[in-house]
MDAnalysis code that builds the backbone (N, CA, C; Angstrom):
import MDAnalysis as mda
import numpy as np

u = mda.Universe.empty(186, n_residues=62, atom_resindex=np.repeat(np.arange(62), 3), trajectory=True)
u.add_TopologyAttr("name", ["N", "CA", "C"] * 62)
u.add_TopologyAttr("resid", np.arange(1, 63))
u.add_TopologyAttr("resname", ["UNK", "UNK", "UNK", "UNK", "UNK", "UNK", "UNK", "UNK", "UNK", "UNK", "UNK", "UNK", "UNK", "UNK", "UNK", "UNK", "UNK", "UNK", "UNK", "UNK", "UNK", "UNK", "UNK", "UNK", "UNK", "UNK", "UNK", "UNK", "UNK", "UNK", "UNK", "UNK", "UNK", "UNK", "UNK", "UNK", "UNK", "UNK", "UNK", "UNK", "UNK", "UNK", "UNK", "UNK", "UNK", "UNK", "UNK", "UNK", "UNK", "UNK", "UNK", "UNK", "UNK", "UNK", "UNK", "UNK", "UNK", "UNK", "UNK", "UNK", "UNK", "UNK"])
u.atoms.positions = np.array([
    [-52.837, -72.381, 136.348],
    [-52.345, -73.510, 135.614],
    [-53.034, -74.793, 136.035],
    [-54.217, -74.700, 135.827],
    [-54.972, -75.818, 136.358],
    [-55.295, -76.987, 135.399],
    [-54.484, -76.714, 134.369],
    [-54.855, -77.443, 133.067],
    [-53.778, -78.736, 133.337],
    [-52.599, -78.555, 133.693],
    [-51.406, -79.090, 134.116],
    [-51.550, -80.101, 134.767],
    [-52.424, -80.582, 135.949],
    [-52.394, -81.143, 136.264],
    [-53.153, -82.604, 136.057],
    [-54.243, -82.362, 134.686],
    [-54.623, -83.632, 133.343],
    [-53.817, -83.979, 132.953],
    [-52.633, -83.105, 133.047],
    [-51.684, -84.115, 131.890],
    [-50.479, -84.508, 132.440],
    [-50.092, -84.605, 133.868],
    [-49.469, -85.311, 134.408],
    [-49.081, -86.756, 134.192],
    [-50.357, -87.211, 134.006],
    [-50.095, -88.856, 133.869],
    [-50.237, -89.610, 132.820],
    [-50.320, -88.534, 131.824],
    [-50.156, -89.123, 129.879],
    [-49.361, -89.138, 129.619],
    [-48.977, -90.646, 128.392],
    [-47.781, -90.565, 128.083],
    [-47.565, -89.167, 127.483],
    [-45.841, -88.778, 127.065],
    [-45.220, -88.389, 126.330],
    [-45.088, -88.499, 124.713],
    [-45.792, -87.557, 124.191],
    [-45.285, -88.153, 122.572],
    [-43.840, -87.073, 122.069],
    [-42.522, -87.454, 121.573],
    [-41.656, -85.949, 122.007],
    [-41.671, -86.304, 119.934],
    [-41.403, -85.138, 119.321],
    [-41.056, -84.690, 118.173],
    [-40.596, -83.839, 117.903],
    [-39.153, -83.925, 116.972],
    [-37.721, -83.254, 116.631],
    [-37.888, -82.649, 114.940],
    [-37.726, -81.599, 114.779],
    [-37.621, -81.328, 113.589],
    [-36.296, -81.562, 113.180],
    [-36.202, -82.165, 112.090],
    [-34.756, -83.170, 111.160],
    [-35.032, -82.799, 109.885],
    [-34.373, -81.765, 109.703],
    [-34.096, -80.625, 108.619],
    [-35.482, -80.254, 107.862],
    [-36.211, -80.981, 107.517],
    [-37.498, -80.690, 106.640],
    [-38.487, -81.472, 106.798],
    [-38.137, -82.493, 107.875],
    [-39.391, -83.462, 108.757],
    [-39.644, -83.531, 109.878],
    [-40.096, -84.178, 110.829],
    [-40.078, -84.701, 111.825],
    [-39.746, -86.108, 111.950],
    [-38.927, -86.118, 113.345],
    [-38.887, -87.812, 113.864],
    [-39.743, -87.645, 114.955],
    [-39.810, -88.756, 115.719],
    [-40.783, -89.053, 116.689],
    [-40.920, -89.989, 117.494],
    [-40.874, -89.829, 119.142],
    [-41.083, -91.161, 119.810],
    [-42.002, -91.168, 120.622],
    [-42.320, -91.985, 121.233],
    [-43.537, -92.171, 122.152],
    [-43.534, -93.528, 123.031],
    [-43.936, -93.467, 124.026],
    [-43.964, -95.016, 124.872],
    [-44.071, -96.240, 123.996],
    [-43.434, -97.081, 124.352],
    [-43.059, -98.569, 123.364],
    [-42.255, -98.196, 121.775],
    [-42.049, -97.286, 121.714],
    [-41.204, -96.791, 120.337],
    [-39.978, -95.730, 120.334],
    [-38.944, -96.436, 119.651],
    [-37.398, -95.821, 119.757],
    [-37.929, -94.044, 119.014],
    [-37.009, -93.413, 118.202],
    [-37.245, -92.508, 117.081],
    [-37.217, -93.175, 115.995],
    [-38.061, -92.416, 115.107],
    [-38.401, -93.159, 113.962],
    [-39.069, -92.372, 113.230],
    [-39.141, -92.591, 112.075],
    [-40.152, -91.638, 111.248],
    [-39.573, -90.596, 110.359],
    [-40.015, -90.397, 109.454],
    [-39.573, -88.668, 108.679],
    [-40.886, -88.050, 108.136],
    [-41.805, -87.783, 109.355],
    [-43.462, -87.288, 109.353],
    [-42.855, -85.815, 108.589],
    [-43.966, -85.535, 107.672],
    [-44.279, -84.084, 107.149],
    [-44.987, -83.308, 108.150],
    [-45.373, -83.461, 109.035],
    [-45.868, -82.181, 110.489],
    [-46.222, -82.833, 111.609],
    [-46.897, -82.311, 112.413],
    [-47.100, -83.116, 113.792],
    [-48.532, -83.610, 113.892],
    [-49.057, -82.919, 112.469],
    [-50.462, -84.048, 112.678],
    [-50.287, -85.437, 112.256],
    [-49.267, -85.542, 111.161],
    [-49.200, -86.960, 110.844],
    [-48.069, -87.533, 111.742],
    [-47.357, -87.256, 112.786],
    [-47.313, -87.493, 114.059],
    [-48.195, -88.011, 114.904],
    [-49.371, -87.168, 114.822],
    [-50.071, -87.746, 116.016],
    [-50.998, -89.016, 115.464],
    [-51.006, -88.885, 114.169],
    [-52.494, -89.716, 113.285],
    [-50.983, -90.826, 113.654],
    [-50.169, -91.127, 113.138],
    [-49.518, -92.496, 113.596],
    [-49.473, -92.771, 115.415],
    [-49.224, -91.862, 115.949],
    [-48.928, -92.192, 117.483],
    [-50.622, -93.103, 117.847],
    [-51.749, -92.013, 117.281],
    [-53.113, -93.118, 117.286],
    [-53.143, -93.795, 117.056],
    [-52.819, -94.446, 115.872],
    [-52.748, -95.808, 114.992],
    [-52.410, -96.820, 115.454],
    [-51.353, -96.436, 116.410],
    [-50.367, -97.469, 117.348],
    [-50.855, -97.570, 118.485],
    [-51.928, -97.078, 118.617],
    [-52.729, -97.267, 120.024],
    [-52.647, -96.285, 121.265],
    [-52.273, -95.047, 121.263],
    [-51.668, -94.217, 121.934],
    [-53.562, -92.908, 121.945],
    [-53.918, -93.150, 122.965],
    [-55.420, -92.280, 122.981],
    [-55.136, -91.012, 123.035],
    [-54.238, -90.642, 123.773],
    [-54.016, -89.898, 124.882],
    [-52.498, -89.393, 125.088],
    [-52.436, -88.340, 124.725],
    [-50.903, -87.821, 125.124],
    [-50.531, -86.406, 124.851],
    [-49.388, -86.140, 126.087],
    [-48.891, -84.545, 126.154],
    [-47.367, -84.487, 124.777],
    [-47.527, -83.496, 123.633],
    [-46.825, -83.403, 122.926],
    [-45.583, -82.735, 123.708],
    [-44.434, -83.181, 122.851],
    [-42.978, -82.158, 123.383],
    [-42.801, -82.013, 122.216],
    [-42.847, -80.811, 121.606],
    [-42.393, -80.302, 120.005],
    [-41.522, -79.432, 120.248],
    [-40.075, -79.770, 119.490],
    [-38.975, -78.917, 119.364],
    [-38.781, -78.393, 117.925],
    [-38.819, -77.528, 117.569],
    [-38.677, -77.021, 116.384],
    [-37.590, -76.388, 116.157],
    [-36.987, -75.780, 116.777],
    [-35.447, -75.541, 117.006],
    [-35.030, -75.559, 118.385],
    [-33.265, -75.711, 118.079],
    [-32.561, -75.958, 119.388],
    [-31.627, -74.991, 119.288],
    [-31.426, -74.722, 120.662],
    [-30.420, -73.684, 121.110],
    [-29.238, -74.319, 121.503],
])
């Protein structure tokens, strides 16, 4: 697991599936959003200035 330890110190981007979208937060931003997948997740998390980051994707919850 040597990969693990690059991504220690990137932000967090976390994204929730909300019935037929995604929401989404990331450093300097609450949840927000009703993204159609996690690429247009990440194309906004870029946009906002974010280079660099370890995804948390939940797609269902137990």
């Amino acid at each position: 697991m040597s990969g693990d330890s690059d991504q220690a110190d990137k932000p967090v981007l976390q994204a929730r599936l909300n019935g037929g979208t995604l929401r989404a937060k990331w450093p300097g931003k609450r949840w927000h959003g009703r993204y159609a997948d996690i690429y247009e997740v990440c194309d906004a998390a870029h946009a906002d200035g974010l280079a660099s980051f370890v995804i948390d994707y939940v797609d269902k919850e137990d």
